[in-house]
N, C-alpha and C positions, 0 to 999 in steps of 0.2 A: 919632229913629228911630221916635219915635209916631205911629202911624198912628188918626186919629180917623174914623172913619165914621159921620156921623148919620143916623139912621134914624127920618125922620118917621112915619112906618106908626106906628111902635110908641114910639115919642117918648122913647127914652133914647139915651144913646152906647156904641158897639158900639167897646170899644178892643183890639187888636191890635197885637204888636211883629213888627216885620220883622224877624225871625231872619236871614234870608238877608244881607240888608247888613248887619248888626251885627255878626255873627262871621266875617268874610269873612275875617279873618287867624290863623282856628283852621285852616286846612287843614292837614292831618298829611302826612308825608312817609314815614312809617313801617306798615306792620300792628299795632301792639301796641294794645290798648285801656287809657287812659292813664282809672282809675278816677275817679269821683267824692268828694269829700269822705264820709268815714260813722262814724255815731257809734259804730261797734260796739265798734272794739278800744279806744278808750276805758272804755266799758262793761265788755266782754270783762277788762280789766287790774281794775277795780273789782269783778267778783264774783272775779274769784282772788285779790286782796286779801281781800275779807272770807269766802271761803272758808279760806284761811288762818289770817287773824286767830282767827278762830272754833274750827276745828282747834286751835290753839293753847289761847285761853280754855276751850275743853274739855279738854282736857289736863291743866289749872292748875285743874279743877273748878270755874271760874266759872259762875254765871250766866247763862244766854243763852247762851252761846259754842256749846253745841251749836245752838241758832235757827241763829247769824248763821253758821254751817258749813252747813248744810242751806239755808240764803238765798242765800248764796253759791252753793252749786251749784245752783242749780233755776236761778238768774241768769245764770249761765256754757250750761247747757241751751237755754235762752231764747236766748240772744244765737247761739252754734252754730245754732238753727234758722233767725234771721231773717238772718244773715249770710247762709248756704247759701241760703235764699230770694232775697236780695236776685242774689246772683249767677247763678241761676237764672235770675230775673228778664231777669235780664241778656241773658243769653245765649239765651233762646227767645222774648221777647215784645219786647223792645229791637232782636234783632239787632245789638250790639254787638261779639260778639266772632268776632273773624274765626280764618282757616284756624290760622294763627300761635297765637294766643290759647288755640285749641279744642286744639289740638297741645301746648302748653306745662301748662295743666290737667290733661291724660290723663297725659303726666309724672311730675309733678309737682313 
């Protein structure tokens, strides 16, 4: 489904995928918008972790423990605003999420 176009004027290869026949059997059946892979709550799970851990090592007057409490939540801060962006994203410069979607967010 590689589409090569040589383009002597300028003397490289100009490559492009035909989306259109390559995903021809993603047609949805439904309104929901079915998300992309993303790395946040992975993330998101790893600063509550070491927001935690930290909480705790502070507690127990270790070392650090207040750092890695304070890393953790600036990390967890982080991840809530890129998420939120990412869905944003989504939803005004994508045009992803339809009537349904918009409806189910307002919700909640």
């Amino acid at each position: 489904y590689l589409v090569q176009d040589l383009n002597k004027r300028k003397g490289h290869f100009n490559l492009e995928l035909n989306f259109n026949e390559q995903f021809k059997y993603l047609k949805t059946k439904h309104s929901f918008h079915l998300v992309d892979p993303s790395p946040w709550p992975l993330v998101a799970a790893l600063a509550a972790f070491f927001m935690t851990s930290g909480g705790v090592l502070y507690m127990q007057k270790f070392t650090g423990g207040g750092q890695l409490c304070l890393t953790g939540f600036a990390l967890l801060l982080y991840v809530m605003y890129t998420w939120w962006r990412d869905v944003v994203r989504e939803a005004t410069f994508e045009e992803q999420h339809t009537f349904a979607v918009q409806r189910g967010l307002r919700l909640g």
